[in-house]
C-alpha positions as CSV (number, residue, x, y, z in Angstrom):
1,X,-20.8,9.6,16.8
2,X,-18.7,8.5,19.5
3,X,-17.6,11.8,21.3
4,X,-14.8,10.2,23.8
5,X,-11.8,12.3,21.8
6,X,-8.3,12.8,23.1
7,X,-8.6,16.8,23.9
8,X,-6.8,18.3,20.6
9,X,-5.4,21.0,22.6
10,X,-3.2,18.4,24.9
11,X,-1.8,17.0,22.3
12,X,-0.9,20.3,20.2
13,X,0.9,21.0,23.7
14,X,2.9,18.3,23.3
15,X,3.8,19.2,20.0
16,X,5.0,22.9,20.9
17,X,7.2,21.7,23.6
18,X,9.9,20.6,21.2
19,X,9.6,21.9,17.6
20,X,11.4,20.0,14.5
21,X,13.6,22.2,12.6
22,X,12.2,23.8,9.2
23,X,15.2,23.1,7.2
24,X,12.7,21.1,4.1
25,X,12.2,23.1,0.7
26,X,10.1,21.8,-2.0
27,X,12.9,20.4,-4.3
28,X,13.5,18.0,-0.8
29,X,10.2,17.2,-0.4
30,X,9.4,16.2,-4.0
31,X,12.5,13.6,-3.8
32,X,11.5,12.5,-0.3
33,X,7.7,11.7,-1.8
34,X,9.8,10.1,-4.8
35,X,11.9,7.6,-2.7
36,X,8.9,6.9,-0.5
37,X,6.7,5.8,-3.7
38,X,8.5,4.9,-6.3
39,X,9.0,0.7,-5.8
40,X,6.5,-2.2,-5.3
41,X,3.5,-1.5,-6.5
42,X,5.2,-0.7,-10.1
43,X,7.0,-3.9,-9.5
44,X,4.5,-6.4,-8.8
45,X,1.4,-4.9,-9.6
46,X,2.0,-4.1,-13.7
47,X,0.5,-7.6,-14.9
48,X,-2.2,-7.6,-13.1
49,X,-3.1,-4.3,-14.0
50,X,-2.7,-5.5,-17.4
51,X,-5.4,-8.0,-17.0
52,X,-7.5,-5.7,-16.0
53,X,-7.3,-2.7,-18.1
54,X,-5.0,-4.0,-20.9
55,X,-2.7,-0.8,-22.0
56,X,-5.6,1.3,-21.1
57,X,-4.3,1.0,-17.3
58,X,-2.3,4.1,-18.5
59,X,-5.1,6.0,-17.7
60,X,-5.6,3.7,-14.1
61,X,-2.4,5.2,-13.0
62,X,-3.5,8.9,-13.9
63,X,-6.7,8.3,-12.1
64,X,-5.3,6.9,-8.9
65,X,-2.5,9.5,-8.8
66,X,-5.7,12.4,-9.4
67,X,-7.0,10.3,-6.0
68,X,-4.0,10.2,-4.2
69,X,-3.5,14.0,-4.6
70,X,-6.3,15.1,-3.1
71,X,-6.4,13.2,0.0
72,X,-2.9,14.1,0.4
73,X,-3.8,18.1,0.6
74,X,-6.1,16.9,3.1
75,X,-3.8,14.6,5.2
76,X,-0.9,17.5,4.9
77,X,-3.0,19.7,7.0
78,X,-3.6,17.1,9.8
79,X,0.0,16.1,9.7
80,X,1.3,19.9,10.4
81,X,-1.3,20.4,13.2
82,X,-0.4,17.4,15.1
83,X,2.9,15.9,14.5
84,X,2.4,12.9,17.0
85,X,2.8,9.4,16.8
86,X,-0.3,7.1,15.8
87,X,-1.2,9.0,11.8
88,X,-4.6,9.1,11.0
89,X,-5.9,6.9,14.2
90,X,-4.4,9.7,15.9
91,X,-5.8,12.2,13.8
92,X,-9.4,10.6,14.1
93,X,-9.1,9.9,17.9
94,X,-8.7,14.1,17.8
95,X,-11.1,15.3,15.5
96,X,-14.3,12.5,15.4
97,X,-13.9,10.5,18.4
98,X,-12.7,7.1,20.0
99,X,-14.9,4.2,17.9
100,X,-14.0,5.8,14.9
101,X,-10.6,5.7,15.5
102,X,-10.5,2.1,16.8
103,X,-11.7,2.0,13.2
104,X,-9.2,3.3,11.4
105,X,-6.4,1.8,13.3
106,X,-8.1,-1.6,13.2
107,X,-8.3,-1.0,9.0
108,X,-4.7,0.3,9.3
109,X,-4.1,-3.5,9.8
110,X,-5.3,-4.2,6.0
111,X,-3.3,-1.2,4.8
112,X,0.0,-2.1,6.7
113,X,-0.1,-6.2,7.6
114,X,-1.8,-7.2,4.1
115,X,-0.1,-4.8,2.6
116,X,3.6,-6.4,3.8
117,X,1.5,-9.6,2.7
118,X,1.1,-8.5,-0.5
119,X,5.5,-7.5,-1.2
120,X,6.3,-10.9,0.3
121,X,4.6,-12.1,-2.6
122,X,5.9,-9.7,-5.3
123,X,9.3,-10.6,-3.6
124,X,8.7,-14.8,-3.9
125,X,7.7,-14.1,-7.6
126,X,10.8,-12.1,-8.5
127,X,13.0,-15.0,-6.5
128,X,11.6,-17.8,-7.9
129,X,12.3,-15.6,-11.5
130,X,16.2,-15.2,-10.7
131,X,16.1,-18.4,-8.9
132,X,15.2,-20.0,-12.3
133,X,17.5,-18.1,-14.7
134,X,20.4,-18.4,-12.6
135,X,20.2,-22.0,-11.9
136,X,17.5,-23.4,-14.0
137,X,16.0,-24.5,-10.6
138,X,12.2,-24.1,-9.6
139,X,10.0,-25.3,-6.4
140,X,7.1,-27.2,-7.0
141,X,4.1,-25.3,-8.3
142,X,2.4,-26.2,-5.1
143,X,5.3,-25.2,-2.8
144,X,6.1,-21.8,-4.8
145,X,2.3,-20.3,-5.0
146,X,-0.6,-20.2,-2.7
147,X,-4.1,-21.7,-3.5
148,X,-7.0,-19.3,-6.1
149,X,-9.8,-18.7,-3.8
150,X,-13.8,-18.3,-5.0
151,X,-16.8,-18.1,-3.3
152,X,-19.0,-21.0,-2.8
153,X,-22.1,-19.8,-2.0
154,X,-20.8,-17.6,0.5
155,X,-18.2,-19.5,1.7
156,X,-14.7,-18.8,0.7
157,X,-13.4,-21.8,-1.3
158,X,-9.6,-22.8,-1.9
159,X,-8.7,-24.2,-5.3
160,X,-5.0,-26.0,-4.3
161,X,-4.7,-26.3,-8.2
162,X,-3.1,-23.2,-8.4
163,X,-0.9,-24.0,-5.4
164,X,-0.6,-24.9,-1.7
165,X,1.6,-22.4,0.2
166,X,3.9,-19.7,-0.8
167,X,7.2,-20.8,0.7
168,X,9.4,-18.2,-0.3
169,X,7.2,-15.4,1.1
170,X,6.9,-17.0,4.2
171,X,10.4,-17.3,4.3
172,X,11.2,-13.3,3.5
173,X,7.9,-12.5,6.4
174,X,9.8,-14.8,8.9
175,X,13.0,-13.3,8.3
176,X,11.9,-9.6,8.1
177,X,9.7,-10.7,11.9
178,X,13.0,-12.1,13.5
179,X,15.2,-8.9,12.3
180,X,12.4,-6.5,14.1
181,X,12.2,-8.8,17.2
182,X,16.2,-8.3,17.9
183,X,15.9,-4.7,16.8
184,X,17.3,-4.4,13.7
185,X,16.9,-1.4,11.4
186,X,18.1,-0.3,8.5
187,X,20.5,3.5,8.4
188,X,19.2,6.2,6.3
189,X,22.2,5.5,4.1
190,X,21.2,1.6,3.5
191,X,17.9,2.8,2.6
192,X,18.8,5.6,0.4
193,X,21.4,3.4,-1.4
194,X,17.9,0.6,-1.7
195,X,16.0,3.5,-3.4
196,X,18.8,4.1,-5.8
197,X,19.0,0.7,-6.7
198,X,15.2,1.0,-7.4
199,X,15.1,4.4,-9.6
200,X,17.9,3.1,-11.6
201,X,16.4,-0.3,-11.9
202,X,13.1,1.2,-13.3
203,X,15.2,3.9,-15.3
204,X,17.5,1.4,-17.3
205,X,13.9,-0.4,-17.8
206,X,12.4,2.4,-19.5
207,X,15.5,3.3,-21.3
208,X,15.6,-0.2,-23.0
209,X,12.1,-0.7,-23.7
210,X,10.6,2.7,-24.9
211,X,12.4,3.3,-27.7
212,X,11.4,-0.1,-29.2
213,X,7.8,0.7,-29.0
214,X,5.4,-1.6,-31.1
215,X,2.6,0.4,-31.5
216,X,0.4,-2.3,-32.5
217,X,0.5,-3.8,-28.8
218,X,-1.5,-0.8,-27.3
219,X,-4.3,-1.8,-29.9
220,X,-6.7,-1.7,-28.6
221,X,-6.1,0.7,-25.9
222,X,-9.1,-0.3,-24.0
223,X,-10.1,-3.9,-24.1
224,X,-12.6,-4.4,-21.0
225,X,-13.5,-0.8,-21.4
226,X,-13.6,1.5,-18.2
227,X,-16.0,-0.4,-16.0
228,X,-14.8,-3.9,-17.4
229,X,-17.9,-5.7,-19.5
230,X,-21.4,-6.9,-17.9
231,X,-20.7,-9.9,-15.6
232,X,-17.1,-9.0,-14.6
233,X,-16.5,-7.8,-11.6
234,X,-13.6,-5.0,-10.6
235,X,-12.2,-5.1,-14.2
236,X,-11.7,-1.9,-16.6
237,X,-9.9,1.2,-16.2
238,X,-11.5,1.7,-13.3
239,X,-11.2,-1.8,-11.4
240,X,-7.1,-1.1,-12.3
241,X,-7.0,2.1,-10.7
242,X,-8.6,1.1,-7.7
243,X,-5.3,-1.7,-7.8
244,X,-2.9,0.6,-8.7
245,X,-3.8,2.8,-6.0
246,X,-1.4,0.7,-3.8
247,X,1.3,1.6,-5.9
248,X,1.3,5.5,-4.9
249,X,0.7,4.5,-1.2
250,X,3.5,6.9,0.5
251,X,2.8,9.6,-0.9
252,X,1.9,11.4,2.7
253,X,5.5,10.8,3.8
254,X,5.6,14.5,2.4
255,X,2.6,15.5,4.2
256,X,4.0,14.1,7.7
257,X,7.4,16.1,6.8
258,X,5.1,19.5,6.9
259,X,6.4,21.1,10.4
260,X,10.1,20.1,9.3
261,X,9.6,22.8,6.1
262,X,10.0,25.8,5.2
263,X,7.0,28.1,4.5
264,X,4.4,25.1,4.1
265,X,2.0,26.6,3.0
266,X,3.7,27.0,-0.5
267,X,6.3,24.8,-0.4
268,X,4.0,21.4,1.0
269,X,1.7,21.6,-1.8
270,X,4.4,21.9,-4.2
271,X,6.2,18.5,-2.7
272,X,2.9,17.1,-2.7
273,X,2.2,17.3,-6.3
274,X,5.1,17.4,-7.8
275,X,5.9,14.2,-6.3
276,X,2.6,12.5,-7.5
277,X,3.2,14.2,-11.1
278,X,6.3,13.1,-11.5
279,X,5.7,9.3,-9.9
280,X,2.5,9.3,-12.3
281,X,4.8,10.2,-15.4
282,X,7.9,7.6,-14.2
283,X,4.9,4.9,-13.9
284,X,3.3,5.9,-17.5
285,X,6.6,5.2,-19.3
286,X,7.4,2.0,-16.9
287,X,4.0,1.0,-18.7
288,X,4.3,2.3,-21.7
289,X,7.8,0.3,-22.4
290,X,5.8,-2.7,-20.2
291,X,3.2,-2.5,-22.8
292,X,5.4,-2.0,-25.8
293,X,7.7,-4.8,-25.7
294,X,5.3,-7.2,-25.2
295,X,1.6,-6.4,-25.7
296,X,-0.8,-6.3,-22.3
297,X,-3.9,-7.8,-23.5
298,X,-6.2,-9.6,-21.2
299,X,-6.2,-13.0,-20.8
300,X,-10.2,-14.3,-21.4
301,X,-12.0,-17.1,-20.4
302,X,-15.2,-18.9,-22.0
303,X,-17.5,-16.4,-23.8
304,X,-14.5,-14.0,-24.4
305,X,-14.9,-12.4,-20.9
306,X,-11.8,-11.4,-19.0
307,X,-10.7,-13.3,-16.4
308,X,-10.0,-12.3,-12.9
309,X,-6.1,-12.0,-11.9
310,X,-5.3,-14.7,-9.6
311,X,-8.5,-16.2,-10.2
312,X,-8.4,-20.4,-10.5
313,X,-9.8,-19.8,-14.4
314,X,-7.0,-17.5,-15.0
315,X,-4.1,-19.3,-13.7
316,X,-5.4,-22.6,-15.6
317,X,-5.7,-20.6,-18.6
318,X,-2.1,-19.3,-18.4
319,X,-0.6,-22.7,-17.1
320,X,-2.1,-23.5,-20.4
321,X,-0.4,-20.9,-22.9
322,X,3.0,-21.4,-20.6
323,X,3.1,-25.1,-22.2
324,X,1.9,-23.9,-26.1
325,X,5.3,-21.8,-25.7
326,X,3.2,-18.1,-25.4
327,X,3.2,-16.7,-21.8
328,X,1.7,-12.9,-21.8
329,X,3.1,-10.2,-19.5
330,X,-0.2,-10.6,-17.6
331,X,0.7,-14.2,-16.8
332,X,4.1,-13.4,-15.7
333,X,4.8,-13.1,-11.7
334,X,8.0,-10.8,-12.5
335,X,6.5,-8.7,-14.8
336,X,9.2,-6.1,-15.6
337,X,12.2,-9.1,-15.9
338,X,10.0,-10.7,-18.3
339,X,9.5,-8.1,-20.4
340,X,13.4,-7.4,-20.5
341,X,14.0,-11.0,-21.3
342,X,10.9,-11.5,-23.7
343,X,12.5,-8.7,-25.9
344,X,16.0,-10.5,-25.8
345,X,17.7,-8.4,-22.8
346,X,18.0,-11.9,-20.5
347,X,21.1,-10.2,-18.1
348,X,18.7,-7.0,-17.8
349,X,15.5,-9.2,-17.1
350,X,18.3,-11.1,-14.1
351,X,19.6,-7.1,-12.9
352,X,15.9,-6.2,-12.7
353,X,14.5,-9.9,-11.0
354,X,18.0,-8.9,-8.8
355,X,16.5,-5.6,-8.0
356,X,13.7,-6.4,-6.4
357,X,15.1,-9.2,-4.1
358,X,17.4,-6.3,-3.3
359,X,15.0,-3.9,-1.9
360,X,11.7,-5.3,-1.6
361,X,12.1,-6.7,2.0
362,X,13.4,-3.4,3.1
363,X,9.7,-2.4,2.0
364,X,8.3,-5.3,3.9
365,X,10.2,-3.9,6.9
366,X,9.1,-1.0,6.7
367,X,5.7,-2.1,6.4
368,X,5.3,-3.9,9.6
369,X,7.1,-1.5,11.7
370,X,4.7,1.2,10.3
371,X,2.1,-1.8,11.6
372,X,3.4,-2.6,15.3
373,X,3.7,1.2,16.1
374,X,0.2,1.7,15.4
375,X,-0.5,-1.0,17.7
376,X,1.8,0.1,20.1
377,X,0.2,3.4,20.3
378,X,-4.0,1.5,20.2
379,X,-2.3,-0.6,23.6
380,X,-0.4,2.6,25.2
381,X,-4.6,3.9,24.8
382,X,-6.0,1.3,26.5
383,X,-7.6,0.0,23.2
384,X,-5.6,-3.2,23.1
385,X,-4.2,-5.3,26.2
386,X,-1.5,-3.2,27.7
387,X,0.6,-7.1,27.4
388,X,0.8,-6.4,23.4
389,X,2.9,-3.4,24.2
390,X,5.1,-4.9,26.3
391,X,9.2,-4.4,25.6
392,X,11.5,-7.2,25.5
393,X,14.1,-6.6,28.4
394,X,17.2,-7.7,26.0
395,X,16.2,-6.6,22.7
396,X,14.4,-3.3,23.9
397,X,11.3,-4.0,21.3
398,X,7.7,-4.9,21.7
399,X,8.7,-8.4,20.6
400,X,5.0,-9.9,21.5
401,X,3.1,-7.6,18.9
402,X,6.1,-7.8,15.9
403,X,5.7,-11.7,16.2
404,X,1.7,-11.9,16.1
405,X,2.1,-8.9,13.0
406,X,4.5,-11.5,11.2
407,X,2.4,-14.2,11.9
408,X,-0.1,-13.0,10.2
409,X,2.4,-11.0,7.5
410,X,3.4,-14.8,6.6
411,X,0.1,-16.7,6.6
412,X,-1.6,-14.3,4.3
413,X,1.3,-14.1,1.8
414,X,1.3,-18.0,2.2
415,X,-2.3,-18.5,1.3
416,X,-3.6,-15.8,-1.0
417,X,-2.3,-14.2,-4.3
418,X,-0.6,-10.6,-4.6
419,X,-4.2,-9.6,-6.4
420,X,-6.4,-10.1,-3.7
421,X,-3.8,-9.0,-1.4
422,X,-3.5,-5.7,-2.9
423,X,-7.5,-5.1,-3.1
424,X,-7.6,-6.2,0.1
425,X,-4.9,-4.2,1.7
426,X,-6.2,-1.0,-0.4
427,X,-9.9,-1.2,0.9
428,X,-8.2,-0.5,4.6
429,X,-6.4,2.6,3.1
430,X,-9.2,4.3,1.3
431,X,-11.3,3.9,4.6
432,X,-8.6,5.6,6.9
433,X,-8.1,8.3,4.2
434,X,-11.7,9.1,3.7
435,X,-12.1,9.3,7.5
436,X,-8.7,12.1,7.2
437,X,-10.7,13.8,5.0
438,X,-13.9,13.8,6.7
439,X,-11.8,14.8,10.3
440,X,-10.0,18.2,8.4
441,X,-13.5,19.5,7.1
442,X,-14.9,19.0,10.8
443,X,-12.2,20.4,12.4
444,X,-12.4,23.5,10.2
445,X,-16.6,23.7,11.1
446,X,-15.8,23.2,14.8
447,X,-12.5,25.4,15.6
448,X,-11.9,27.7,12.7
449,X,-10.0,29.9,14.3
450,X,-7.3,26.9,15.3
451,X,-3.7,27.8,13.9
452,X,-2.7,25.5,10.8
453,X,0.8,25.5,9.7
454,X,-0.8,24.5,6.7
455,X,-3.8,24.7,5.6
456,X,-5.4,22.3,2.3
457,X,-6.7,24.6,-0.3
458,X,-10.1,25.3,-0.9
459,X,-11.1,22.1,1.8
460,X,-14.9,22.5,1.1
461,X,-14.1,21.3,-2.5
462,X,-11.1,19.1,-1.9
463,X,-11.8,17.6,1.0
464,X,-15.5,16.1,-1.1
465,X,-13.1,15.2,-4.0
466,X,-11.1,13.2,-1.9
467,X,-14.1,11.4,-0.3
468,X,-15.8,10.6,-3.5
469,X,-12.5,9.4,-5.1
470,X,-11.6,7.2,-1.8
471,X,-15.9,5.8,-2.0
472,X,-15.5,5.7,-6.0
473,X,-12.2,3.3,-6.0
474,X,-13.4,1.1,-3.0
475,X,-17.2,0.3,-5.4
476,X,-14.3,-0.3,-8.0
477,X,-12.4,-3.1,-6.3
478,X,-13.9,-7.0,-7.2
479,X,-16.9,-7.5,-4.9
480,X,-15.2,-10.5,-3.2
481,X,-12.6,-7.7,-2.0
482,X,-14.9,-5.1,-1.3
483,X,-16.9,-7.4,1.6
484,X,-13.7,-8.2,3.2
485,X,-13.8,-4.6,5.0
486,X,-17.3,-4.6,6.2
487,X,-16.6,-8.3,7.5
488,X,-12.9,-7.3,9.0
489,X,-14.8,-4.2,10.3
490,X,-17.8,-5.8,12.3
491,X,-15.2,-7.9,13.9
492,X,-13.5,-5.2,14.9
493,X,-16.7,-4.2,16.8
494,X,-17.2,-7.0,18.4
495,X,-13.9,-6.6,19.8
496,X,-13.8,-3.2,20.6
497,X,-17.2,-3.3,22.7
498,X,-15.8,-6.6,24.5
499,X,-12.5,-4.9,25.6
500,X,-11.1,-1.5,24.6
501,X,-15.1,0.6,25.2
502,X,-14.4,-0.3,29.0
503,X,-10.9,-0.7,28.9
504,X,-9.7,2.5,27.4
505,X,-7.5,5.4,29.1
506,X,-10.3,7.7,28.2
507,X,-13.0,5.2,29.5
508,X,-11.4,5.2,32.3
509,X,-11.0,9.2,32.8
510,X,-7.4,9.2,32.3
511,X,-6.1,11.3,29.4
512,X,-2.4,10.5,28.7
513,X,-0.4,12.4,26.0
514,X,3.2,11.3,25.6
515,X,6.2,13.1,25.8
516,X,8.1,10.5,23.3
517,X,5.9,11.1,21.2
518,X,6.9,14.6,20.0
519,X,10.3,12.6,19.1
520,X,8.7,10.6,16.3
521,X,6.7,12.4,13.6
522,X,3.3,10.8,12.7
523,X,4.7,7.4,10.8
524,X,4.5,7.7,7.3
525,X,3.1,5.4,5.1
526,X,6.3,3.0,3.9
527,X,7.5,3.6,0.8
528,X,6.1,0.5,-1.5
């Protein structure tokens, strides 16, 4: 293991010589956690969950929560001990050493880039829904989704049946890049008033669909069982979760808030799970009412078998019910307005589809500022050339990196489906978090005796929990998915030994902790 680490005890200086305010009890933590959750994934995600577990991905969403909770006890410790810019590549580059965190902040581009990816195509399909309703207008299939990809032997192949290039989320990527380059950010009020607009959206859904429950939609409850049948690949109960993870992403903006609370070591666990409870019971009845209205079953291809979501066999398949007159909910890009207007509710399907348009690319913002300060702070190390972290004189922002981060924001929501984007974006996560995991239960072998403003309960058992869960969700993703981290990972190696192992502060015996950097608390996760 790479022992080059930034000395914890600099750092931890850094973060004594101006301490945040403990103002935070648990009541403000659990709605914090709530605003930071509760939006895309539960958007954009639902139908292809559905075509994955069928109504069973009830369960997905308990199991991903169960996941989420444990690695959040274990990030909340990290998060009070060093309250520093950077998040886990921070916390890594501490605890287990220089490669490893050039690994985890070179992931962090999966979790935060594909991730923005992934809401720029949520976003397109909710336009192109309102779009339609409102003015009966539509692209071009080819101009409104991106191409299915396969493997051909071990080649990635595009099928530009399904579509060319996503123009409306490049559009929303472009637009988000160009409002960070000239330094435009959103007020905690224009936020706050976006996650209002996304509770009640989601609220009036439930309210309107749950009480008109057809039971005989959640029958049966379990289609493609929990590991999805022989042959398939990331299916089930199971392959869902490991999806639907994405939708509690956020969840450690309450961890990150621990040295702004009061008495965290009652109050942080408190914020922690409440929020996760009460995010996994608002997503249950989001699915139940989903579910209800309209049924969920799988689409399936030749010999019965599921398809894959996003998949050229699926897409052809639902192309084909769209023109019998019998689109499912997993077909649907919009899956919460079409489930309002499938059950006759056509002005709630347009306020939902409105929504979304509303405050997804406030998500996306989020999303790729959370991406350029981890870059920012890889450069200011000496991991990444110190040009990337350059300032624009006018603008005041480190224009060169937002515009390469949009770049490639817009190409991958141009060319893959929100699917794949999603798997994709959530193998990155569940590598950083393991490695959070891994760092706590070394820190607490190595320096015991360290002071913890919090400290996870029982570690030796939570901190294994998380690690298994984080391992247990990545084996769950489609294969195709799964090989994109070892592959984005070795090429992260190659770069790494070619620049930042001799280019590196540390390398380089200079050991540089920042006095800024006590201003800005480790950057949460955005809210999706």
């Amino acid at each position: 293991m790479d022992m080059r680490v930034k000395p914890l005890d600099a750092i931890l200086a850094t973060a004594r010589r101006k301490s945040l305010h403990r103002s935070l009890g648990p009541i403000q933590l659990t709605l914090l956690g709530l605003g930071a959750i509760i939006g895309t994934g539960i958007f954009v995600l639902t139908a292809a969950a559905a075509q994955k577990a069928g109504p069973g991905m009830m369960w997905s969403f308990v199991i991903a929560g169960s996941v989420c909770a444990v690695a959040a006890l274990c990030y909340a410790e990290l998060a009070a001990m060093l309250p520093v810019s950077g998040s886990a590549y921070t916390y890594t580059y501490a605890v287990l050493g220089e490669l490893l965190a050039w690994m985890v902040g070179w992931a962090l581009i999966l979790e935060y880039a594909v991730s923005a990816s992934a809401v720029s195509v949520g976003w397109s399909g909710y336009f192109m829904g309102l779009l339609k309703s409102w003015t009966g207008l539509e692209l071009p299939h080819a101009l409104a989704a991106g191409p299915a990809w396969t493997l051909d032997g071990w080649m990635p192949h595009a099928d530009f049946a399904a579509g060319v290039v996503n123009v409306p989320a490049i559009v929303v990527a472009l637009g988000v890049t160009w409002l960070l380059v000239i330094g435009t950010t959103e007020s905690a009020r224009v936020n706050a008033a976006l996650v209002a607009v996304k509770v009640a959206a989601l609220t009036m859904f439930i309210v309107v669909t749950v009480p008109g429950i057809h039971g005989e939609h959640f029958a049966p409850f379990t289609p493609n069982g929990w590991f999805g049948p022989a042959g398939t690949t990331g299916m089930g109960v199971f392959g869902a979760a490991s999806s639907i993870f994405f939708a509690y992403v956020g969840f450690d903006a309450v961890s990150t808030a621990a040295e702004e609370t009061r008495n965290p070591q009652r109050n942080v666990p408190i914020g922690l799970i409440g929020t996760l409870a009460m995010c996994t019971v608002f997503y249950l009845l989001v699915a139940a009412g989903a579910i209800g209205a309209t049924g969920a079953q799988p689409v399936t291809g030749a010999g019965g078998l599921p398809l894959q979501p996003g998949s050229a066999e699926f897409i052809a398949q639902c192309a084909a019910l769209a023109r019998s007159g019998s689109t499912p909910l997993v077909c649907s890009n919009e899956a919460l307005a079409y489930a309002l207007r499938a059950i006759n509710h056509s002005v709630l399907g347009d306020i939902m589809g409105f929504a979304a348009n509303l405050a997804l690319p406030s998500v996306i913002l989020m999303m790729m500022f959370g991406q350029t300060r981890i870059f920012f702070v890889m450069a200011r190390d000496g991991l990444l050339p110190d040009g990337l972290a350059a300032v624009h004189p006018r603008w005041k922002t480190p224009h060169r990196m937002t515009i390469i981060t949009g770049l490639f924001v817009a190409a991958g929501a141009a060319m893959l489906p929100v699917g794949q984007l999603v798997d994709i974006s959530n193998a990155g996560t569940l590598f950083a978090f393991l490695l959070v995991a891994v760092s706590v239960m070394v820190l607490r072998l190595r320096d015991p005796h360290r002071a913890r403003p919090f400290r996870t309960p029982a570690v030796f058992v939570v901190g294994p929990l998380a690690v298994f869960g984080c391992v247990f969700l990545y084996f769950s993703l489609p294969w195709l998915n799964r090989l994109v981290l070892p592959i984005w990972g070795a090429a992260g190696l190659v770069i790494y030994f070619a620049y930042g192992f001799r280019r590196s502060h540390i390398a380089r015996g200079s050991v540089e902790v920042h006095e800024l950097d006590r201003d800005a608390p480790p950057q949460p996760l955005p809210p999706v």
